[in-house]
Backbone bond lengths (Angstrom), bond angles and torsions (degrees), N, CA, C in turn:
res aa  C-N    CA-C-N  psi(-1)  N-CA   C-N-CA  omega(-1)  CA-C   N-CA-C  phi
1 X - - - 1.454 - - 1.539 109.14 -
2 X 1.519 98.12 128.45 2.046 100.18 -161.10 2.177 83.91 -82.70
3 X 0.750 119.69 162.28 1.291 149.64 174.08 1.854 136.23 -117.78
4 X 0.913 97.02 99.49 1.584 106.35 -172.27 1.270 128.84 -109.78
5 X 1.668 108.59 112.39 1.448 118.55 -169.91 1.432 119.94 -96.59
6 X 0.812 82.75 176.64 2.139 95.71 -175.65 1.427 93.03 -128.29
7 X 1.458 117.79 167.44 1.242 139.90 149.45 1.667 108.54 -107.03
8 X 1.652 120.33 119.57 1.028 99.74 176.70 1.950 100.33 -132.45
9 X 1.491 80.86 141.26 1.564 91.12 177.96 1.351 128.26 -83.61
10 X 1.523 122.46 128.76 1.393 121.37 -173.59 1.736 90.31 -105.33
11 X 1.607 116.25 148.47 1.648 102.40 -175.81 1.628 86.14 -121.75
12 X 1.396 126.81 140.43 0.988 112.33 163.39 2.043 134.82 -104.19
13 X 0.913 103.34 134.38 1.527 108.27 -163.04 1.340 107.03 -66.29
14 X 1.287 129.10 135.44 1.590 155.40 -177.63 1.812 81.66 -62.39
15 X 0.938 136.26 67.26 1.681 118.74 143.55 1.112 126.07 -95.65
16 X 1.716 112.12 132.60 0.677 134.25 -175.48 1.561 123.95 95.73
17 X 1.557 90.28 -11.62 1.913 109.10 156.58 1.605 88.83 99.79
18 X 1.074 126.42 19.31 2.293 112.42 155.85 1.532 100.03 -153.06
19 X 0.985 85.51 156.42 1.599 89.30 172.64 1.324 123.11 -108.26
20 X 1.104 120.73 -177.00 1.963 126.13 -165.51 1.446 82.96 -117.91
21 X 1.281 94.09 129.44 1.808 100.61 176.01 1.731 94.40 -142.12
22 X 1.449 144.04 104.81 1.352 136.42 161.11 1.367 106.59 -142.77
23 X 1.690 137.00 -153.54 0.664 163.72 -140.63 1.547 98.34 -78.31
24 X 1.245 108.66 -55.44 1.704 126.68 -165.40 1.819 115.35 -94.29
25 X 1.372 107.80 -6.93 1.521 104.88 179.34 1.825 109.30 -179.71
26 X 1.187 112.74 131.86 1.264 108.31 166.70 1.601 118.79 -114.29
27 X 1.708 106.81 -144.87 1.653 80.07 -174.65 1.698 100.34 -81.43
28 X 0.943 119.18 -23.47 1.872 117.32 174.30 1.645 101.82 -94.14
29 X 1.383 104.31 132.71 1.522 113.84 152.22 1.432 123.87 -106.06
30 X 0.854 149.32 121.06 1.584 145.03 -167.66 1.987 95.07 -131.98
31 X 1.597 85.55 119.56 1.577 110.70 -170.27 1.733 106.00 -113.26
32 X 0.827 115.67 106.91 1.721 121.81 -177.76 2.083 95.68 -70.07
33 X 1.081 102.24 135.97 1.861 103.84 166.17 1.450 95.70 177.43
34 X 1.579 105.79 170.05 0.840 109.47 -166.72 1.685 112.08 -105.42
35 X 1.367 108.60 -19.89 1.576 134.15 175.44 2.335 109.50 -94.78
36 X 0.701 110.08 121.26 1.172 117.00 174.20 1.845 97.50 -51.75
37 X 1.422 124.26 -46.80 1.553 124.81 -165.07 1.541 101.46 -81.87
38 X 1.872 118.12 -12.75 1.712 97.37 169.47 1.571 105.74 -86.36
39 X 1.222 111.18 -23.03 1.744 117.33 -179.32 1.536 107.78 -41.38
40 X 1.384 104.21 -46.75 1.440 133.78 -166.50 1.425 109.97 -69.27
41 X 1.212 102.35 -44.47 1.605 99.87 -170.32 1.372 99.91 -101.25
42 X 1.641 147.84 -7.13 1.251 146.49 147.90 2.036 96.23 -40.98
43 X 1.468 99.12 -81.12 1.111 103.31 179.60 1.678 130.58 -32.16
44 X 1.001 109.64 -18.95 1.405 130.71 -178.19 1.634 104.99 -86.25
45 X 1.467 116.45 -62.14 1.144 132.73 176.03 1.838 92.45 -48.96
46 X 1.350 114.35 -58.10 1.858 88.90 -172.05 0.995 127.43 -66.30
47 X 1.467 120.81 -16.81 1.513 127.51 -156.69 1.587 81.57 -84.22
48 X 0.897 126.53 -55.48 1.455 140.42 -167.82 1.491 106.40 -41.21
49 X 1.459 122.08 -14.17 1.565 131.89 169.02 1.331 108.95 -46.31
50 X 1.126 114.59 -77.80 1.491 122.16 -174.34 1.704 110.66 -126.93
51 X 1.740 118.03 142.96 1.132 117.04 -176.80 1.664 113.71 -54.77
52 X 1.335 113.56 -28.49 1.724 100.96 -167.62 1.410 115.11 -82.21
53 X 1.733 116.60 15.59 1.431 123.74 -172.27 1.595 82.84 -90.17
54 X 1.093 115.47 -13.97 2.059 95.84 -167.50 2.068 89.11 -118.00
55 X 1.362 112.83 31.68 1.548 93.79 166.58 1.293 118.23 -72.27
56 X 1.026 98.93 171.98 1.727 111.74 -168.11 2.071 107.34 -164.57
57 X 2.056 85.68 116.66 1.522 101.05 -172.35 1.893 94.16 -84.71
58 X 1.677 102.68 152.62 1.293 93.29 156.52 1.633 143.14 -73.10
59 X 1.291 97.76 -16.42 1.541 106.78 175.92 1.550 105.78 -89.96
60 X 1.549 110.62 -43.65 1.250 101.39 -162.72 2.157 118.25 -99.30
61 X 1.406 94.20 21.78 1.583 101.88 -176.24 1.506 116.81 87.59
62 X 1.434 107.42 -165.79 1.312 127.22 155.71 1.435 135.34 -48.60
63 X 1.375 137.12 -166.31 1.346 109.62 169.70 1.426 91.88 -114.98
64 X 1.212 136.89 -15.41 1.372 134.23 -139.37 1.855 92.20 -166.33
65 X 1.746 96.36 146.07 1.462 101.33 -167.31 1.767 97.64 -124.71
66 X 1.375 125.52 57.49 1.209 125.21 -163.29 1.519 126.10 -46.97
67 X 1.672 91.87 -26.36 1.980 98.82 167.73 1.835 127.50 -59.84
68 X 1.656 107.53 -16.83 1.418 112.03 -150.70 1.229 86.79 -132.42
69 X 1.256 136.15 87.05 1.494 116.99 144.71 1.043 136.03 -112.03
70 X 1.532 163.96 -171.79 1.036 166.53 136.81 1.455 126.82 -43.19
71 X 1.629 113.16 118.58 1.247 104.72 -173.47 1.321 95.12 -135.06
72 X 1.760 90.34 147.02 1.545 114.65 172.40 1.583 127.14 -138.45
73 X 0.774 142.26 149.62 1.511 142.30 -162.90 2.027 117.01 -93.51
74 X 1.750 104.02 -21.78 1.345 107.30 172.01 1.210 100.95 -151.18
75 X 1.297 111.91 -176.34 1.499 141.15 -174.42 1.691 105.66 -138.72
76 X 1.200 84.12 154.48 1.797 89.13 -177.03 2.081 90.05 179.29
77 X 1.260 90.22 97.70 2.061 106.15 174.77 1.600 103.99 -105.45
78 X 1.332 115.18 42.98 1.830 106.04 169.24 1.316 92.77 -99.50
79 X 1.614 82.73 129.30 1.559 96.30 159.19 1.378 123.78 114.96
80 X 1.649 104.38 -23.21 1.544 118.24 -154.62 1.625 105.42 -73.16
81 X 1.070 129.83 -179.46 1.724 161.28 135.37 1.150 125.83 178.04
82 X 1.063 89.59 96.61 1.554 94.13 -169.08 1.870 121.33 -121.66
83 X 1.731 100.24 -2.13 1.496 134.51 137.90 1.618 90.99 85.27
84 X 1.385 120.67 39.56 1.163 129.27 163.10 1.801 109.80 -144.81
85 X 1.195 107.60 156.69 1.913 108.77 -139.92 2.001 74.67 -146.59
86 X 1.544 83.48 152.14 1.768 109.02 177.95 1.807 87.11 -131.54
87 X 1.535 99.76 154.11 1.960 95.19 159.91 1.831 99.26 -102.96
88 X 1.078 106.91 145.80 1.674 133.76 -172.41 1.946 90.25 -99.61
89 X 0.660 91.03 112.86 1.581 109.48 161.47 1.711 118.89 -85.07
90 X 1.104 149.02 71.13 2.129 136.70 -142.51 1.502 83.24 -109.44
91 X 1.656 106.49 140.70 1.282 125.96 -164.78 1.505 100.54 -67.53
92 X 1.186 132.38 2.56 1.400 146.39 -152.29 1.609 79.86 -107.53
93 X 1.184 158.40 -28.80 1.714 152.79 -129.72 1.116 130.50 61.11
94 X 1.549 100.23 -5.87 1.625 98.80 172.02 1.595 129.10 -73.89
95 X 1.330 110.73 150.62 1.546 99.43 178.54 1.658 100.98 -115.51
96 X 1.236 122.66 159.86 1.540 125.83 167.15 1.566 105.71 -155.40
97 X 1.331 115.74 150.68 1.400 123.86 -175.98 1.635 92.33 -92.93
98 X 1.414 105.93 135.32 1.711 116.13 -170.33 1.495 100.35 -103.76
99 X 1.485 137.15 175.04 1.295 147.76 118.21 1.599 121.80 -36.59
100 X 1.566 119.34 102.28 1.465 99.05 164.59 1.360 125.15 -127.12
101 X 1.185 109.69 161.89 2.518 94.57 157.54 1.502 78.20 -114.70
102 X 1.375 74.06 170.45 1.431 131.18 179.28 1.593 113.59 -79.92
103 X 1.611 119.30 173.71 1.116 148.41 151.15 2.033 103.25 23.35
104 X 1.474 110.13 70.27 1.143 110.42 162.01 1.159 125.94 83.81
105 X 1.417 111.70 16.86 1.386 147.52 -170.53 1.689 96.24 -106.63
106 X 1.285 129.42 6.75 1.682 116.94 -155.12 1.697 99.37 -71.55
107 X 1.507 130.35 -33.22 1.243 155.95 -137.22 1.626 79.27 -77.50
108 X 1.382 144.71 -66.38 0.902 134.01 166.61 1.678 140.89 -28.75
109 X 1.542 104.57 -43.45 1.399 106.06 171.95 1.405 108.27 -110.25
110 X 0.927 142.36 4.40 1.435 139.91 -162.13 1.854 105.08 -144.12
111 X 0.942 134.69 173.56 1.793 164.83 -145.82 1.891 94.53 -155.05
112 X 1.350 102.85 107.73 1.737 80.36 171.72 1.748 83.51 -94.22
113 X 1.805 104.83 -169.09 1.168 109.54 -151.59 1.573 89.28 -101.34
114 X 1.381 102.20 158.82 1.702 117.42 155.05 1.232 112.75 -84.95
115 X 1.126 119.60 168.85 1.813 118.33 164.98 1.278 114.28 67.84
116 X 1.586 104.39 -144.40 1.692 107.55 -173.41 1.402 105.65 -79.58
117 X 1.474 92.81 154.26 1.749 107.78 168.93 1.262 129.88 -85.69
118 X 1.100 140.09 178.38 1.546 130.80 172.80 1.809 101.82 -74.86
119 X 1.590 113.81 -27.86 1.215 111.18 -169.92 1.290 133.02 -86.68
């Protein structure tokens, strides 16, 4: 049985006005799966690292919007520097810090998908 993944992007929200950027999450997470609900529960599993990955400001929300993320069908990082990094989650367990932009820029590093969604 062939198997077909997504890349899906979790973005994380400035609450509380900085963001958590280390080892385990920056402000983009991008989770490879093949189900939108393992994306979800990976994501769950990291936040679950440390309590201040799930803070939450009153003005400014949650930190993380686990229902809505970004999905794409490939990857393709030739070329990039653009001196901002996402962590890659690969359905394999590996993690690696990627090349990213920002704010609507995805069209550059990413393929969004044709067809059906994971959702």
């Amino acid at each position: 049985m062939n198997q077909e993944f997504s890349y899906l992007v979790f973005r994380q929200n400035n609450s509380g006005g900085y963001w958590i950027e280390n080892e385990d999450i920056s402000s983009e997470v991008v989770i490879q799966a093949c189900q939108l609900s393992d994306a979800v529960a990976k994501l769950e599993e990291i936040l679950a690292i440390d309590s201040e990955y799930k803070s939450y400001c009153s003005c400014c929300g949650p930190r993380w919007s686990p229902g809505s993320p970004i999905e794409y069908k490939t990857v393709d990082f030739k070329g990039l520097d653009t001196g901002h990094t996402a962590i890659l989650y690969k359905a394999d367990g590996t993690k690696m810090r990627i090349p990213w932009q920002r704010y609507g820029l995805y069209d550059v590093l990413l393929t969004k998908p044709t067809g059906d969604s994971l959702r």
